[in-house]
Backbone bond lengths (Angstrom), bond angles and torsions (degrees), N, CA, C in turn:
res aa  C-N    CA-C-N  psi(-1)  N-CA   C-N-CA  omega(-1)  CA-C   N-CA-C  phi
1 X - - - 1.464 - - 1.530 109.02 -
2 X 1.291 109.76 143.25 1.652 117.72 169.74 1.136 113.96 -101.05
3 X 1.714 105.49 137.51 1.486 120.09 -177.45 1.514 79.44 -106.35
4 X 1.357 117.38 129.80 1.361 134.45 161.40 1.399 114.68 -112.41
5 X 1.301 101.62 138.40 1.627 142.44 169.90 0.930 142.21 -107.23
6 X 1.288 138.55 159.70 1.111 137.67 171.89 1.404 121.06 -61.83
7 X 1.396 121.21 -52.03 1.035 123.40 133.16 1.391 161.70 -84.67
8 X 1.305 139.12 165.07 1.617 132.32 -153.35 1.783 102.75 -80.05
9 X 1.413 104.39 -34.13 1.415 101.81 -174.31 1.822 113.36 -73.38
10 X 0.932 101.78 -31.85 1.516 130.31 -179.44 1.673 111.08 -68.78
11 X 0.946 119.52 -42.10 1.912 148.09 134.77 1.789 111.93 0.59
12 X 1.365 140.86 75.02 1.211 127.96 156.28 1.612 132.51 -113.27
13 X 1.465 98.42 161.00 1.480 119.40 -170.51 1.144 117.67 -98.11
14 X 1.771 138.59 70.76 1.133 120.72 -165.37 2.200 104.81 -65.43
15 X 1.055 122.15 9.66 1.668 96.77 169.99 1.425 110.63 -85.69
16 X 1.369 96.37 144.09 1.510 111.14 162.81 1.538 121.59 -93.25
17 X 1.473 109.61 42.28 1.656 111.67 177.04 1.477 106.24 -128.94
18 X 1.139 120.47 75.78 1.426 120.07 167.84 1.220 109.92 -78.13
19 X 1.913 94.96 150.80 1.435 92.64 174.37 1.324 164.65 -85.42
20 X 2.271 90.98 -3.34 1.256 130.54 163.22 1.534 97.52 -86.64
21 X 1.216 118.73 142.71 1.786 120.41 149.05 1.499 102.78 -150.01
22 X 1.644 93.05 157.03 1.394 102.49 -165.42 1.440 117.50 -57.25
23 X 1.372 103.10 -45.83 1.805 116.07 176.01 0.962 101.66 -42.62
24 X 1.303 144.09 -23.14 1.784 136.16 -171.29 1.342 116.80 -46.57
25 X 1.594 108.79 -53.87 1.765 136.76 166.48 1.365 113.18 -112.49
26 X 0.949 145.30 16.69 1.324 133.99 174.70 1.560 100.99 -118.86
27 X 1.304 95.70 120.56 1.405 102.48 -167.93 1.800 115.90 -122.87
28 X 1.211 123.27 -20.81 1.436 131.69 -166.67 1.575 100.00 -78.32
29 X 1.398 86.28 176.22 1.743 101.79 -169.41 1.278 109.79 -121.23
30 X 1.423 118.98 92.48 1.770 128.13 -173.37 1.563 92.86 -89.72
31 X 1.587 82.26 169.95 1.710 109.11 177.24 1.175 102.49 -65.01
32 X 1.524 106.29 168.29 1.681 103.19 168.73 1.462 115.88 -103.77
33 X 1.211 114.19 18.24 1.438 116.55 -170.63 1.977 91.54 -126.70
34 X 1.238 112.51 128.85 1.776 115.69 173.52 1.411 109.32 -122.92
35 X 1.020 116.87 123.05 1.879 110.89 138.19 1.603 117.62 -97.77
36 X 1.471 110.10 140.97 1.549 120.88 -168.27 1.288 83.53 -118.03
37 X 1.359 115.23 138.48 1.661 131.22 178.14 1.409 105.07 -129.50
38 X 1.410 110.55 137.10 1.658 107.31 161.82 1.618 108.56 -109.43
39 X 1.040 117.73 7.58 1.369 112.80 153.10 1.713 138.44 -78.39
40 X 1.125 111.31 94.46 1.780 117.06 -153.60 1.777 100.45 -75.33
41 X 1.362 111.48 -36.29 1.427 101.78 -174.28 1.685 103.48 -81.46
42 X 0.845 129.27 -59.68 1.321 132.76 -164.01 1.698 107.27 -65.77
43 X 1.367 109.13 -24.64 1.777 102.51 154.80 1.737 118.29 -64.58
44 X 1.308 108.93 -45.21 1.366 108.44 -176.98 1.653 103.89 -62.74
45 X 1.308 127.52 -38.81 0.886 137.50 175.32 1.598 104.95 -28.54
46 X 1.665 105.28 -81.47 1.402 129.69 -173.57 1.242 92.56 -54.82
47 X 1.443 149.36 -55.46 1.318 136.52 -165.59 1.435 123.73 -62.52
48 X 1.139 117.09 -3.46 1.232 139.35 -140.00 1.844 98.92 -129.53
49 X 1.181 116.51 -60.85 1.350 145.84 141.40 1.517 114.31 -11.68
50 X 1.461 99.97 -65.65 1.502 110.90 -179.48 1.514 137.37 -131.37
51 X 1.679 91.42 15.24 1.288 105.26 157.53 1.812 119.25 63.77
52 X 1.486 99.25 64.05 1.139 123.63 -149.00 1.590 106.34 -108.82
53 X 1.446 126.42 129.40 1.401 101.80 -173.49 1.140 103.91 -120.55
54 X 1.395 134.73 -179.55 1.260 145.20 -137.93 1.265 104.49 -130.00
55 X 1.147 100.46 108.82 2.018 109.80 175.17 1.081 135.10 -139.75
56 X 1.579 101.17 39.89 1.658 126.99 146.31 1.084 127.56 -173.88
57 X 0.999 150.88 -139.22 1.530 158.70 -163.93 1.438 124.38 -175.60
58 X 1.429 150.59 118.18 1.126 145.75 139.97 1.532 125.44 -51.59
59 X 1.422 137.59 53.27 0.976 136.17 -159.01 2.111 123.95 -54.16
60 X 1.122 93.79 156.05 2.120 89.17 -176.83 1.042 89.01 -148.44
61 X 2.010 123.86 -175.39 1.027 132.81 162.51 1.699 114.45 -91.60
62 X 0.990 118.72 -2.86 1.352 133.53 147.29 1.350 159.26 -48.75
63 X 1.382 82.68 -55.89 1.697 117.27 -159.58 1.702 125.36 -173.46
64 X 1.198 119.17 119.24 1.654 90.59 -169.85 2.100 85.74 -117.10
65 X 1.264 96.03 162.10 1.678 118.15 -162.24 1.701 104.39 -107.45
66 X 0.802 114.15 122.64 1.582 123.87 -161.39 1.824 99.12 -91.69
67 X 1.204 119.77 115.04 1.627 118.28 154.62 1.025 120.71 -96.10
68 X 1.538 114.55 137.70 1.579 147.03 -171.46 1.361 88.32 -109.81
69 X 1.513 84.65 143.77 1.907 123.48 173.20 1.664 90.10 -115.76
70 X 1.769 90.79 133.12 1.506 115.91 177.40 1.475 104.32 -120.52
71 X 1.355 151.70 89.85 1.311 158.60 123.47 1.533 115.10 -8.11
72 X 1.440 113.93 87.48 1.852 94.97 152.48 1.335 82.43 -134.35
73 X 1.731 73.63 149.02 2.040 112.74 172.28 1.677 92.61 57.90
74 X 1.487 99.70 -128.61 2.000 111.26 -179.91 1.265 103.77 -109.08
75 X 1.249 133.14 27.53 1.206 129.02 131.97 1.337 145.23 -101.48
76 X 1.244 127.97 -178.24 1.221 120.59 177.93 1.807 119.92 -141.44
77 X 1.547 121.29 -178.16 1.284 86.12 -178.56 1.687 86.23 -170.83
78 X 1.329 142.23 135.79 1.676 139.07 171.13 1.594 118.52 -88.26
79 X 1.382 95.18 156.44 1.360 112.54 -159.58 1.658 108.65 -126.09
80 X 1.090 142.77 102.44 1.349 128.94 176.02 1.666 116.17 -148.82
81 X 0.963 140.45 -160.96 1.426 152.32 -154.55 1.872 96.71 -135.71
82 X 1.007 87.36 159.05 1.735 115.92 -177.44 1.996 115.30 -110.96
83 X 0.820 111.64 134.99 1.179 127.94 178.57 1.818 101.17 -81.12
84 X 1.567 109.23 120.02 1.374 107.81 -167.87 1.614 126.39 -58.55
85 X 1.171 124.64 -171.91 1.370 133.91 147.27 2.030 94.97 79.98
86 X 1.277 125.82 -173.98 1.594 124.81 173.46 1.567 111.11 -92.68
87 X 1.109 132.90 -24.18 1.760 121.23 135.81 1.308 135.29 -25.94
88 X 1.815 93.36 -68.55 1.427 97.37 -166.38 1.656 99.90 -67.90
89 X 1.500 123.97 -33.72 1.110 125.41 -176.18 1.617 110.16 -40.58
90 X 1.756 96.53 -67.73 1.618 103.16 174.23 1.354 133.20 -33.55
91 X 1.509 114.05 -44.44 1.996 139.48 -160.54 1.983 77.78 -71.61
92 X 1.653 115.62 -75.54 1.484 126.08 -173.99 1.462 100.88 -42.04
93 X 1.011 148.56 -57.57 1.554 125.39 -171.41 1.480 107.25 -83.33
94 X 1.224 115.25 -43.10 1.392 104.62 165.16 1.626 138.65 -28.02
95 X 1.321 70.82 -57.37 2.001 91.73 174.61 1.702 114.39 -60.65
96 X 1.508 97.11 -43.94 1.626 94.62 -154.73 1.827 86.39 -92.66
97 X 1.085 134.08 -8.47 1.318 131.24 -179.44 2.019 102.00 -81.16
98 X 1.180 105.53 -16.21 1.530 117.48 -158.06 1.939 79.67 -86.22
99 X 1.352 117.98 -59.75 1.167 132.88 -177.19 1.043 123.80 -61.74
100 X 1.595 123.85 10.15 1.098 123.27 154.59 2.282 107.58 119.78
101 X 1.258 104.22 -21.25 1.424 102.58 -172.69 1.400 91.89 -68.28
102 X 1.368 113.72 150.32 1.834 136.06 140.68 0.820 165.21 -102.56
103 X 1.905 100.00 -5.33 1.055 122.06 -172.45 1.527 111.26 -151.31
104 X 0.870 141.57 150.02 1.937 145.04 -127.70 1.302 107.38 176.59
105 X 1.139 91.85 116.66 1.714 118.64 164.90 1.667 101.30 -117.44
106 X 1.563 125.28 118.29 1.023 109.89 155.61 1.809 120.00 -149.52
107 X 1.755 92.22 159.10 2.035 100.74 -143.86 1.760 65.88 -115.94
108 X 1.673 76.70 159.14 1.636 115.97 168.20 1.454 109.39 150.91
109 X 1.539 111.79 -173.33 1.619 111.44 -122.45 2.237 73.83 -104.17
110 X 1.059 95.99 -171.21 1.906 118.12 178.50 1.607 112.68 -165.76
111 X 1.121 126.53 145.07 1.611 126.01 154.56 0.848 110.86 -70.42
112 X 1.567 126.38 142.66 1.539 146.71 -171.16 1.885 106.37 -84.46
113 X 0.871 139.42 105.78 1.695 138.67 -178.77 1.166 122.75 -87.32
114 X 1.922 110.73 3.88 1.060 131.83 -154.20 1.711 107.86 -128.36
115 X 0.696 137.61 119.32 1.489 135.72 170.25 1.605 103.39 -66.47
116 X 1.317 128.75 -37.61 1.618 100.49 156.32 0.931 158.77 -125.26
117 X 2.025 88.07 46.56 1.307 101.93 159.87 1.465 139.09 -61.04
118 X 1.202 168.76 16.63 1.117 168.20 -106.20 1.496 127.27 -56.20
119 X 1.542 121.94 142.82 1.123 101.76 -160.55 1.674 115.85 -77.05
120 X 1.134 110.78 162.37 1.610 116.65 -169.25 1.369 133.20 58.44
121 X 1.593 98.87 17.98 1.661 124.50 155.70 1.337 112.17 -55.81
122 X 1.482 106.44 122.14 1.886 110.14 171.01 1.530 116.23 -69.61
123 X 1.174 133.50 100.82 1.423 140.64 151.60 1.080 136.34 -40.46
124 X 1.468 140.26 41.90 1.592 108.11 -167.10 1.925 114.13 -82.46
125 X 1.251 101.43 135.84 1.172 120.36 -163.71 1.514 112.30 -84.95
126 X 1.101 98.62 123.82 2.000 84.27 -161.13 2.182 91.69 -124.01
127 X 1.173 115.16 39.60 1.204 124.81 -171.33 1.841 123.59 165.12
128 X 1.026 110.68 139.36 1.183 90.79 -171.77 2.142 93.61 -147.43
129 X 1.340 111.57 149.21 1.235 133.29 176.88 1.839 102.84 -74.93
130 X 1.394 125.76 108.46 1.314 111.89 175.53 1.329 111.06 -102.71
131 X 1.770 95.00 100.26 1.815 102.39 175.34 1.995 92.68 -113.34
132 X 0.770 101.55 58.77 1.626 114.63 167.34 1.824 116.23 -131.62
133 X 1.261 109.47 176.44 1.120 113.05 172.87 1.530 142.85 -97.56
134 X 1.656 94.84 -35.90 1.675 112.65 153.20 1.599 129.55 -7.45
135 X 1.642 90.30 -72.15 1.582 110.60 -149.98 1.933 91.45 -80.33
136 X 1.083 127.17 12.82 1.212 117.04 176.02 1.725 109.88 -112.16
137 X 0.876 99.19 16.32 2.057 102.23 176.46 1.538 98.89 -121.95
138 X 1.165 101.08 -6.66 2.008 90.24 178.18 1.803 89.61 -129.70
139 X 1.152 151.19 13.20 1.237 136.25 159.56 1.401 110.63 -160.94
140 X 1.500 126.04 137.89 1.673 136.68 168.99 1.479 101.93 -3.04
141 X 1.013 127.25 -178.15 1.487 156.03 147.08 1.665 105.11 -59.64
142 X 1.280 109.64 135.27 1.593 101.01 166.87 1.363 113.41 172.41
143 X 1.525 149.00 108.03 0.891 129.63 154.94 1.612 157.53 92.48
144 X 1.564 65.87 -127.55 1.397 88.66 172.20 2.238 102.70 -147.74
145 X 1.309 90.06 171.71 2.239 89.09 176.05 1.584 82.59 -136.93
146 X 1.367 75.25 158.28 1.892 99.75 167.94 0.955 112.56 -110.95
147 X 1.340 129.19 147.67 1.738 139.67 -179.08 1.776 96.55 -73.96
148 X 1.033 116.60 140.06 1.224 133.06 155.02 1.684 122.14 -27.70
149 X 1.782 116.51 75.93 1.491 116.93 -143.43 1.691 105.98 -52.58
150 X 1.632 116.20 -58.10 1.376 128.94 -160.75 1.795 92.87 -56.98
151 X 0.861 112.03 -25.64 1.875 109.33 179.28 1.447 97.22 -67.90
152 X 1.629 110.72 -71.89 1.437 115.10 -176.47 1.488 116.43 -53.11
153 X 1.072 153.60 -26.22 1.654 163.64 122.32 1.677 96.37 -6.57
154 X 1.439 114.61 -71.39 1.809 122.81 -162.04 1.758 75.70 -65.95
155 X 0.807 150.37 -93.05 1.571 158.61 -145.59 1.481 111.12 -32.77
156 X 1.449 90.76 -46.96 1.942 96.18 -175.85 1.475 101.66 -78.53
157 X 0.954 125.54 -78.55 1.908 131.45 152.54 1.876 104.55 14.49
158 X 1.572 96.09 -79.25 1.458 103.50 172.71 1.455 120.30 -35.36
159 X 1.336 83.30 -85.32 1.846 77.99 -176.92 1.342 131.63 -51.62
160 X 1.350 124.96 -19.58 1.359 140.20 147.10 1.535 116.85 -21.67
161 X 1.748 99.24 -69.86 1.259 133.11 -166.82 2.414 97.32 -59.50
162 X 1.655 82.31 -41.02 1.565 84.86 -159.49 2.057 101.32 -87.28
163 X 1.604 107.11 1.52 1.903 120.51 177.12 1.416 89.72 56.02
164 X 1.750 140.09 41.80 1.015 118.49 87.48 1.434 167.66 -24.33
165 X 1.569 107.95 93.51 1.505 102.33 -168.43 1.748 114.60 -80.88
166 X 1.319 103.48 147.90 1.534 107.14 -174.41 1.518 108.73 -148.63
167 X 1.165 108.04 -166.70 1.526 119.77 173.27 1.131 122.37 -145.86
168 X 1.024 133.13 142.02 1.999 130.24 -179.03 1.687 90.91 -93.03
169 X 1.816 115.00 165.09 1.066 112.49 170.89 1.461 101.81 179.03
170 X 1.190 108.22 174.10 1.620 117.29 -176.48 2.226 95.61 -98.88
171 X 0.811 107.90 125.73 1.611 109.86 160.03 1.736 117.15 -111.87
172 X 1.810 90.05 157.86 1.719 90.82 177.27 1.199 96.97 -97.42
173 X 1.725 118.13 158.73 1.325 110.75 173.42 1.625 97.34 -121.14
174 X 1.091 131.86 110.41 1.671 146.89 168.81 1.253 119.07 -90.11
175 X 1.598 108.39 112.14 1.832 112.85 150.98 1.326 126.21 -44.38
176 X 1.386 118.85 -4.02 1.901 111.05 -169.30 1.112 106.78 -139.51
177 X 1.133 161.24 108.39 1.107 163.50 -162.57 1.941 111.37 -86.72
178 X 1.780 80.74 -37.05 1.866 91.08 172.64 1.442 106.92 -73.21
179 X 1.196 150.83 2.48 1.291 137.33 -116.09 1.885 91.87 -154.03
180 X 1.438 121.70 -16.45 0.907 140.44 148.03 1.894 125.62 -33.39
181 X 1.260 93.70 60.53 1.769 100.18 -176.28 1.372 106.52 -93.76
182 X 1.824 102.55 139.50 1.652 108.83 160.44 1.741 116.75 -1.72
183 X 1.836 97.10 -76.24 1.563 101.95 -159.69 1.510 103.35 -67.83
184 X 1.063 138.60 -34.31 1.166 137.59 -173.05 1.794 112.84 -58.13
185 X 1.581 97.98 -60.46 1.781 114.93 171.99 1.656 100.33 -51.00
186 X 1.151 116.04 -52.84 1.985 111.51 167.47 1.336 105.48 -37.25
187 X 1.603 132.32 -47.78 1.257 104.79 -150.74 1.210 105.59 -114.38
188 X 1.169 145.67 -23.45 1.408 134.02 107.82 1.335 128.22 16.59
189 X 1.496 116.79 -71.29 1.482 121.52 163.16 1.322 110.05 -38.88
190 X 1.495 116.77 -89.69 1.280 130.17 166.66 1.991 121.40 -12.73
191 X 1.247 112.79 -37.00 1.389 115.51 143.83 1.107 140.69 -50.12
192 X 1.876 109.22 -13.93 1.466 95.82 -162.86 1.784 118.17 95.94
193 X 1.188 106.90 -31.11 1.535 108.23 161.96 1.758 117.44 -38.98
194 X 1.582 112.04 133.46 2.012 107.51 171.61 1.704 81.22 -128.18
195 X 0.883 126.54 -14.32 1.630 113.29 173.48 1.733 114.49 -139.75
196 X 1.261 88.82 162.01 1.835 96.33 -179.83 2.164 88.91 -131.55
197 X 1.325 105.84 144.19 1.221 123.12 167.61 1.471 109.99 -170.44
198 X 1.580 109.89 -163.65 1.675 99.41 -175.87 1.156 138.06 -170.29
199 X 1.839 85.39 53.22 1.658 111.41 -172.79 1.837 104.45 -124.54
200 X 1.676 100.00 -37.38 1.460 120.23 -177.87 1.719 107.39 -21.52
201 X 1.421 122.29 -70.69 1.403 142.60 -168.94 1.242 97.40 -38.63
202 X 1.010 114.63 -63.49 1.676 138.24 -152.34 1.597 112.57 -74.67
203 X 1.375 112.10 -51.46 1.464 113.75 150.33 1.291 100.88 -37.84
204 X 1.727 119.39 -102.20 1.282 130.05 179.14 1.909 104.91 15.37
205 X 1.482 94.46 -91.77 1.408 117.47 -173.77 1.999 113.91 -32.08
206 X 1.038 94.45 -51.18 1.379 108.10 -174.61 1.549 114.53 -47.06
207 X 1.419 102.41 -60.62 1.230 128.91 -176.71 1.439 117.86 -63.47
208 X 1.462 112.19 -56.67 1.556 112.84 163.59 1.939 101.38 -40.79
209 X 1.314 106.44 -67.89 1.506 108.53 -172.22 1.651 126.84 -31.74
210 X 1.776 105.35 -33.81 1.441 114.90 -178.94 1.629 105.26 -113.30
211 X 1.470 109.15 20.01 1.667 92.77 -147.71 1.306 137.36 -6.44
212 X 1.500 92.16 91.12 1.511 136.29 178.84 1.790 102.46 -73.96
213 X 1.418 124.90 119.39 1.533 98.85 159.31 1.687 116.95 -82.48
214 X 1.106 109.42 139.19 1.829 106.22 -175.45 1.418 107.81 -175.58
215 X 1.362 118.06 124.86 1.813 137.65 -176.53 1.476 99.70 -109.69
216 X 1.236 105.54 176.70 1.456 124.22 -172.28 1.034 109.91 -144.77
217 X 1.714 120.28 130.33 1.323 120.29 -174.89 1.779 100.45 -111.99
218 X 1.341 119.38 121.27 1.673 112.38 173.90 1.751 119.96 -110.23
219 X 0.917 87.55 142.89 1.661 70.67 174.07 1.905 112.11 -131.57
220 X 1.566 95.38 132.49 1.430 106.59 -165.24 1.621 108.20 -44.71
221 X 1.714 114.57 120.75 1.322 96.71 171.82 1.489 119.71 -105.89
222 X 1.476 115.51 -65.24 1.393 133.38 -164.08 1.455 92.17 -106.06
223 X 1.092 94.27 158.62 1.615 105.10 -170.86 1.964 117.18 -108.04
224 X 1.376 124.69 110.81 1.821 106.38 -158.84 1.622 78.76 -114.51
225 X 1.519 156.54 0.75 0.719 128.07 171.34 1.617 141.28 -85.24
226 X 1.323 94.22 23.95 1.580 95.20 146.23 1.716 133.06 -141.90
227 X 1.448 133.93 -160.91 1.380 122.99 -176.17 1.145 103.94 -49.99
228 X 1.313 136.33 -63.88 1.204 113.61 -166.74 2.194 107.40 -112.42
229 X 1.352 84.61 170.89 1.579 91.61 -179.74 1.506 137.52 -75.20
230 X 1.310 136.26 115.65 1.330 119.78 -177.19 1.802 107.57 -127.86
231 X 1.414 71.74 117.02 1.997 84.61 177.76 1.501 102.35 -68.30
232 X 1.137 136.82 -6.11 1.713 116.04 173.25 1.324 102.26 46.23
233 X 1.548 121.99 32.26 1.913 105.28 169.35 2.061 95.41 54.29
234 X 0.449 110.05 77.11 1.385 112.23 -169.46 1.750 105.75 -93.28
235 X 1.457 104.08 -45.55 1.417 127.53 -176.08 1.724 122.05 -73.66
236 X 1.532 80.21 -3.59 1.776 105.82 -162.50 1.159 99.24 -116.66
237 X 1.549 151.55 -9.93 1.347 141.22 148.28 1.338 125.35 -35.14
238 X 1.377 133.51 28.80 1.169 143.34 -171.86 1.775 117.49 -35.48
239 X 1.197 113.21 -62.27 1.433 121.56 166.36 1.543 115.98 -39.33
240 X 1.357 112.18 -70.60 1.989 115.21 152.48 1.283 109.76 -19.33
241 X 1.152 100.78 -84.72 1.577 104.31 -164.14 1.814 121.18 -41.84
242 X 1.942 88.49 -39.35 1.530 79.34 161.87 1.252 154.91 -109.31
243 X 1.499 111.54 -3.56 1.366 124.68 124.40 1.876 140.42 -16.59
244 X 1.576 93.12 -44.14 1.589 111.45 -170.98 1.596 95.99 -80.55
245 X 1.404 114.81 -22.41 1.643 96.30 173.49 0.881 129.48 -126.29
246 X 1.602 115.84 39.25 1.207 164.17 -169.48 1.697 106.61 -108.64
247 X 1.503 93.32 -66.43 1.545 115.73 170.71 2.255 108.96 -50.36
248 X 1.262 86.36 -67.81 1.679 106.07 176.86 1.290 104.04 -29.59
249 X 1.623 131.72 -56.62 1.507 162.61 -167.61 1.491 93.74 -56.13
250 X 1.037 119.87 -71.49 1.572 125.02 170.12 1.161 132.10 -47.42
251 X 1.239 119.20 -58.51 1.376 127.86 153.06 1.518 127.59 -42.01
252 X 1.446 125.30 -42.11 0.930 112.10 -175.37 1.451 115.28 -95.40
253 X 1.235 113.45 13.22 1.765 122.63 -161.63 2.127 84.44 -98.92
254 X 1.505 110.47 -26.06 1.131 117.20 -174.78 2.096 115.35 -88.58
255 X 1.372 93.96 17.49 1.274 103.01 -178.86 1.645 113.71 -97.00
């Protein structure tokens, strides 16, 4: 049934029979345990590191995304990258959820909205502002979404367990990255927002939709909360970055 609106974004489909689904082409047999990384060097890094082989693909007309198998003890567990923006977010869990994973831990970077946030502060995001487009074809109109709590619970626990320091928080999730103005980042703040990025929603959404368990690990990069912008080398946290999916690795082996 259609809830109609005034507007298209505002616009929902309560059926669950679309006419694309992933199972159509996705055919392989993944782990049931994933970490999704948006860090591309510092995965190759680790793959490289530990000699990791490749046993599938996220395919595009672009670009296709290579998944790694991680072995500890008699288990096992996959490793791969995300397709950007709250789409590509959606298509990447979609796919690899179609393929068999169930459970998701996934790290990557956020802008800080906060002057004291610091850079390469762990975020876990336990809420997120949906000013994207994604999260409105798989759930009502609304808000704001919540991360998947009993996931986010094992997550905080973890890092606890591992004297990781972090923070819980609400994030915005944004289609534009250019589009990021003063008044806007004000009101945002004023929500309760400590980061802006723009995959968060879309995860969120997905997951509620299949109840998927799956958290998000961010780590503070560039800084938008003030007049002007400072990337803090943001792209250059190399150690972070590989640590954080290091961290992810752990966590999700504990799911």
């Amino acid at each position: 049934m259609i809830l109609k609106n005034k507007y298209p974004i505002c616009e929902f489909d309560t059926s669950k029979n679309p006419i694309i689904h992933p199972t159509n082409f996705c055919h392989k047999s993944l782990p049931e345990k994933c970490v999704i990384t948006f860090f591309r060097k510092e995965l190759d890094q680790f793959v490289v590191e530990n000699n990791l082989p490749v046993i599938g693909y996220l395919n595009s007309e672009v670009f296709d995304i290579p998944v790694y198998e991680y072995v500890y003890g008699a288990d096992r567990l996959c490793i791969t990258m995300a397709f950007c923006g709250g789409p590509g977010a959606a298509v990447t869990l979609e796919e690899l959820h179609a393929m068999g994973c169930k459970k998701f831990i996934i790290c990557g970077g956020a802008g800080a909205l906060t002057k004291d946030t610091k850079v390469g502060e762990i975020i876990i995001p336990i809420s997120a502002i949906r000013d994207e487009g994604t999260s409105y074809h798989y759930l009502e109109p609304s808000r704001e979404i919540e991360c998947h709590k009993e996931t986010v619970e094992i997550v905080v626990s973890c890092l606890k367990q591992m004297g990781i320091p972090f923070t819980t928080g609400k994030t915005w999730t944004s289609d534009a990255i250019y589009r990021e103005t003063l008044d806007m980042i004000e009101l945002r703040r004023n929500e309760g927002c400590i980061t802006v990025e723009m995959e968060a929603a879309a995860f969120f959404a997905v997951s509620q939709y299949y109840n998927i368990p799956l958290a998000q690990l961010l780590y503070a990069g560039d800084d938008v909360s003030g007049e002007v912008w400072d990337s803090r080398n943001w792209n250059m946290q190399k150690n972070i970055r590989y640590n954080l999916i290091s961290s992810a690795i752990e966590v999700v082996k504990r799911l």
